[in-house]
PyMOL commands that place a pseudoatom at each C-alpha (Angstrom):
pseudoatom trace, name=CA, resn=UNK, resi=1, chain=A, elem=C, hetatm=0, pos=[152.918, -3.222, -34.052]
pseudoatom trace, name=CA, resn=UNK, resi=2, chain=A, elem=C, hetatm=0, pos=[150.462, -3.626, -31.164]
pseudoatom trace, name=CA, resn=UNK, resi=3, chain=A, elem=C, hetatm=0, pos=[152.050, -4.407, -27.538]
pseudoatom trace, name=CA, resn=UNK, resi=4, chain=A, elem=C, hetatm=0, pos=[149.579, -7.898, -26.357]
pseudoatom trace, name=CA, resn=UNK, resi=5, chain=A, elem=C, hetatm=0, pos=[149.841, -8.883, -22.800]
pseudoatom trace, name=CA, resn=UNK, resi=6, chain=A, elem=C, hetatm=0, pos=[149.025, -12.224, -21.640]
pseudoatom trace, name=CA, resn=UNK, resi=7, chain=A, elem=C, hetatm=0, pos=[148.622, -14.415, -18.443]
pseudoatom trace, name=CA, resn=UNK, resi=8, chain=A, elem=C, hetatm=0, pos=[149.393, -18.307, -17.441]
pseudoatom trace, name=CA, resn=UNK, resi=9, chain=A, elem=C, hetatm=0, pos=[146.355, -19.628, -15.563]
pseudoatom trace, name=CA, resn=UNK, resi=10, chain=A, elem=C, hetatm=0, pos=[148.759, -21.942, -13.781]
pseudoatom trace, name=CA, resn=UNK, resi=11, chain=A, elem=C, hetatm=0, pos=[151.635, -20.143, -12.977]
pseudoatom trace, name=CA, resn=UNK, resi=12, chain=A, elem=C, hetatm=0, pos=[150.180, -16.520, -13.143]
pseudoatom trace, name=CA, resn=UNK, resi=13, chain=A, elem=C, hetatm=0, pos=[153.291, -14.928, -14.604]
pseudoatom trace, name=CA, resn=UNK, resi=14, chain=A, elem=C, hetatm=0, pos=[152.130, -12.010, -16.880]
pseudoatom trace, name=CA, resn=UNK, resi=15, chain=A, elem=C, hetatm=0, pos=[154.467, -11.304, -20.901]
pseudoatom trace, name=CA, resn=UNK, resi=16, chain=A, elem=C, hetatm=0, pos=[154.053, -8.915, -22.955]
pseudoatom trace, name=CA, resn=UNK, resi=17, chain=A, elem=C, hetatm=0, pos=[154.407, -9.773, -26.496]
pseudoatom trace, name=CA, resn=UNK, resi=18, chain=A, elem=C, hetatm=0, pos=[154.764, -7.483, -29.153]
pseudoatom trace, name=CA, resn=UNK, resi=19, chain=A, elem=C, hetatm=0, pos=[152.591, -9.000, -32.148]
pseudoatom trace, name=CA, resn=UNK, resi=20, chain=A, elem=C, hetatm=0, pos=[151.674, -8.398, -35.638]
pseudoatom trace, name=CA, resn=UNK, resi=21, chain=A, elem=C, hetatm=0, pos=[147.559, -8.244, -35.835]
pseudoatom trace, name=CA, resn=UNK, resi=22, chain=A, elem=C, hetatm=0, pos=[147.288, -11.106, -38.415]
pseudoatom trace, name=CA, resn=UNK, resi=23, chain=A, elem=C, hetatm=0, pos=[150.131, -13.738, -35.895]
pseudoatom trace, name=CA, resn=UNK, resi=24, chain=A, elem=C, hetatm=0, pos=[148.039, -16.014, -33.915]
pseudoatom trace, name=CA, resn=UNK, resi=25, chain=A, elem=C, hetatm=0, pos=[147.475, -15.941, -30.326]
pseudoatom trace, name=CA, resn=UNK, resi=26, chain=A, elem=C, hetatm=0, pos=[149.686, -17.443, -28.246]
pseudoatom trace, name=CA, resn=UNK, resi=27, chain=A, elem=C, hetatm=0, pos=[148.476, -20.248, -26.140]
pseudoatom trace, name=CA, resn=UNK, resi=28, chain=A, elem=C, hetatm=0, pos=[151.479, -21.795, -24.263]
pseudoatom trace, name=CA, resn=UNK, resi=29, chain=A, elem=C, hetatm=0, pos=[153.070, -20.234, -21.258]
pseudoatom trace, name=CA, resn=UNK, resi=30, chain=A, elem=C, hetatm=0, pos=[156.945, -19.805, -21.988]
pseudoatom trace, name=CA, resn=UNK, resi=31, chain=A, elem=C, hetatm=0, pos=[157.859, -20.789, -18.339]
pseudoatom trace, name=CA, resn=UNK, resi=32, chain=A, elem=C, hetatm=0, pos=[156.159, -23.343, -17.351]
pseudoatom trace, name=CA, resn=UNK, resi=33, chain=A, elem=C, hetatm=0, pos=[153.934, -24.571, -20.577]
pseudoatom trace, name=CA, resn=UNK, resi=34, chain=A, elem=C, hetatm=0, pos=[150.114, -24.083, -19.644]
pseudoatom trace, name=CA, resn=UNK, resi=35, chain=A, elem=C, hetatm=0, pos=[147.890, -22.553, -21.170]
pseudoatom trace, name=CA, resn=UNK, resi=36, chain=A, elem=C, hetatm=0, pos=[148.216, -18.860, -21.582]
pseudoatom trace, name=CA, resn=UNK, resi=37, chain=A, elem=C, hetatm=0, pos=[144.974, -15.771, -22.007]
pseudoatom trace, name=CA, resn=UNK, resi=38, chain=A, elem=C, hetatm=0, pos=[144.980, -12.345, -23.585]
pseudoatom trace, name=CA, resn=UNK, resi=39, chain=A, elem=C, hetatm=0, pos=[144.480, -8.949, -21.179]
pseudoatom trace, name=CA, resn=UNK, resi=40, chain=A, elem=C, hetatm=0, pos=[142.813, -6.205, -22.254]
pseudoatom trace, name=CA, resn=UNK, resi=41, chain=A, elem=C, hetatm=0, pos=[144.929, -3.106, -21.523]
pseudoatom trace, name=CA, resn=UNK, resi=42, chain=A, elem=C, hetatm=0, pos=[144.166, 0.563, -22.365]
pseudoatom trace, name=CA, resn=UNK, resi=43, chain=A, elem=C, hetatm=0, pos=[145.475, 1.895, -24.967]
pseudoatom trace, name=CA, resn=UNK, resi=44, chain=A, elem=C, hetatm=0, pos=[149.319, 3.514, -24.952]
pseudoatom trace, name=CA, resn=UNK, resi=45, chain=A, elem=C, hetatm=0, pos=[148.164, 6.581, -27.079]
pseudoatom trace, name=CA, resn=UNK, resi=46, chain=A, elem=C, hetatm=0, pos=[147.040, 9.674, -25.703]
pseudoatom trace, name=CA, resn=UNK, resi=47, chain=A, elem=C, hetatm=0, pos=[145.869, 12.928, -27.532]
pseudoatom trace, name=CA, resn=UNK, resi=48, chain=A, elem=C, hetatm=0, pos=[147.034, 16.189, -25.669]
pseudoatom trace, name=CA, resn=UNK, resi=49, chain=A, elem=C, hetatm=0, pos=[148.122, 19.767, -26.631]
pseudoatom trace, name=CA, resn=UNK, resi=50, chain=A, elem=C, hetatm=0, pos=[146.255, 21.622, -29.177]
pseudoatom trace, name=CA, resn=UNK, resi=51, chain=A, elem=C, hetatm=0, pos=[144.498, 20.516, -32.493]
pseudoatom trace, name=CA, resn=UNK, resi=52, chain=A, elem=C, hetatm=0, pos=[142.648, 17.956, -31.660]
pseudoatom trace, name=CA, resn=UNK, resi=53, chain=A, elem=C, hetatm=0, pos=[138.874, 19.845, -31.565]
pseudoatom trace, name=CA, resn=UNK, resi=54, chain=A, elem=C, hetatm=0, pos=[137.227, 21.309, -33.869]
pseudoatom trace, name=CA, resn=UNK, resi=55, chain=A, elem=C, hetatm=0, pos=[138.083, 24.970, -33.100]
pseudoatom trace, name=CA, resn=UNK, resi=56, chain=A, elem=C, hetatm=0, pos=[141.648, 24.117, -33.676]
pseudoatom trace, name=CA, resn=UNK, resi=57, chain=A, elem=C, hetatm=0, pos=[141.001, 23.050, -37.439]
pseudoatom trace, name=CA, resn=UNK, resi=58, chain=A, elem=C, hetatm=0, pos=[141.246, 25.484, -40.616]
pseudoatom trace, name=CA, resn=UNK, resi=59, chain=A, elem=C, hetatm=0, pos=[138.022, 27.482, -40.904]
pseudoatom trace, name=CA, resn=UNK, resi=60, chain=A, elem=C, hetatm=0, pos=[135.672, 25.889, -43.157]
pseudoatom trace, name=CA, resn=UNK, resi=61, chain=A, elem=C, hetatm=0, pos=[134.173, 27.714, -46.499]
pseudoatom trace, name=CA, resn=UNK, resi=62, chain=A, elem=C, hetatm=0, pos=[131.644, 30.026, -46.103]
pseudoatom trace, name=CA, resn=UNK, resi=63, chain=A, elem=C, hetatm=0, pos=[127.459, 29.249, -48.217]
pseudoatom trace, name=CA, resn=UNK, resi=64, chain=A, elem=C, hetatm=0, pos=[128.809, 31.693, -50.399]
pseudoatom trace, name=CA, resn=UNK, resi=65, chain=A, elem=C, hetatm=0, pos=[132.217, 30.378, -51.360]
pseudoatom trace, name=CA, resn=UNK, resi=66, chain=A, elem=C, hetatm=0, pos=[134.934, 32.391, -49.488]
pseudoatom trace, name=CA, resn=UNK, resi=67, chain=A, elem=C, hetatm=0, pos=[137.279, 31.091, -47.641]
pseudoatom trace, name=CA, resn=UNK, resi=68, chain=A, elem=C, hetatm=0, pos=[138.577, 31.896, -44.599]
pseudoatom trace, name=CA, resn=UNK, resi=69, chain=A, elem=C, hetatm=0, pos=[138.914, 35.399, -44.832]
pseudoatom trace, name=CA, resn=UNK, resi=70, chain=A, elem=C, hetatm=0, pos=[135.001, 35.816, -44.438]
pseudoatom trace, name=CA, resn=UNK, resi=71, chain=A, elem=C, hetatm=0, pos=[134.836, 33.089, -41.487]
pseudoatom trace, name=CA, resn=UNK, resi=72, chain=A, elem=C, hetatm=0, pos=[135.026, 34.755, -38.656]
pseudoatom trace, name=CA, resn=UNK, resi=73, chain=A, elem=C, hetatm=0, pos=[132.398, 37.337, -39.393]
pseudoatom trace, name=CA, resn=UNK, resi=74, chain=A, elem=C, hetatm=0, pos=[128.712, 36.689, -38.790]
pseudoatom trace, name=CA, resn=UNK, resi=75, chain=A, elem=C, hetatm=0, pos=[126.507, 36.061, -41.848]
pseudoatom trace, name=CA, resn=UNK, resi=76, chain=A, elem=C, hetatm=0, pos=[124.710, 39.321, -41.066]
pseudoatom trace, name=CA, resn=UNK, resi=77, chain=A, elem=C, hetatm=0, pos=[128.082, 41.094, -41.579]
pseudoatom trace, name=CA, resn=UNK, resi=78, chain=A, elem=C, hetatm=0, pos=[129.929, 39.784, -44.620]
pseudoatom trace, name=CA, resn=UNK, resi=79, chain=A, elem=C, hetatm=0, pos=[126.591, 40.539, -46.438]
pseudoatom trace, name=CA, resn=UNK, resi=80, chain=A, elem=C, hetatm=0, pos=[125.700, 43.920, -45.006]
pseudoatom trace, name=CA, resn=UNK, resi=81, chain=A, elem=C, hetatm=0, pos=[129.197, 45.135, -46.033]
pseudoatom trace, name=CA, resn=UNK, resi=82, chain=A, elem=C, hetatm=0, pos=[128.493, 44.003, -49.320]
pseudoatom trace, name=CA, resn=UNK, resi=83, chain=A, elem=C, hetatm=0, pos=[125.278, 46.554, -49.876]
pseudoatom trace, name=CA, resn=UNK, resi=84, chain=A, elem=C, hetatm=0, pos=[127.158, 49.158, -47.450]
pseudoatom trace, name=CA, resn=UNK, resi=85, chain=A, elem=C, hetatm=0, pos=[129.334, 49.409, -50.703]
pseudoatom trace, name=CA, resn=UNK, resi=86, chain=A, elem=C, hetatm=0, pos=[127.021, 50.697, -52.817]
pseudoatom trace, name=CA, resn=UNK, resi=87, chain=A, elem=C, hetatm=0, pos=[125.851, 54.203, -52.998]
pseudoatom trace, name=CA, resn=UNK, resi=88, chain=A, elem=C, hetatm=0, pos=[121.952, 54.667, -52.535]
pseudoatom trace, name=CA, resn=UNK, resi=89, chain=A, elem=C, hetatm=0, pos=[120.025, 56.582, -54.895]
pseudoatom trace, name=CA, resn=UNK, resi=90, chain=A, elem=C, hetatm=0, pos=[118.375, 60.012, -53.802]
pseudoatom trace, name=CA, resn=UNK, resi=91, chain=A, elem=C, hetatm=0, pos=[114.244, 60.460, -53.994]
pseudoatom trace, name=CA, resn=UNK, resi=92, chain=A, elem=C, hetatm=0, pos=[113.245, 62.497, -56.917]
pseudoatom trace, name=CA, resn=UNK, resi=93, chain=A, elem=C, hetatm=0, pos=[111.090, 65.172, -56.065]
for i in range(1, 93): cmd.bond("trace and resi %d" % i, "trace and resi %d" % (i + 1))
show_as sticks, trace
zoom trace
């Protein structure tokens, strides 16, 4: 549940209020019974450590359907090591 902070504009004292999103906003100072207003705050979560760009994610599938075994080669490479397999043919004379 999200942490809401609010202020009395006659008093000034500042509560935090830990709130469901769907409860109504509060409106009457605890202490001294005006009227109360909602801060904005920043946010309490923060993202650090690894995973959280995309290099950090699973390798995605390759045009020609492999997986991540083919990834981390160039195009050019997976490809030419396909042809490299096959023997070429000699001229006839």
């Amino acid at each position: 549940m999200p942490l809401y902070e609010y202020r009395c504009q006659d008093c000034g004292q500042t509560v935090e209020v830990i709130q469901k999103v769907a409860d109504p906003v509060l409106s009457v100072c605890q202490a001294c019974g005006g009227r109360l207003e909602r801060l904005l705050s920043a946010p309490a979560i923060q993202f650090k450590g690894t995973g959280w760009y995309v290099t950090d994610y699973a390798r995605a599938q390759n045009k020609n359907g492999s997986g991540a075994k083919d990834a981390g080669k160039p195009a050019t490479e997976t490809s030419a090591s396909s042809t490299a397999s096959t023997p070429a043919k000699p001229k006839a004379d």
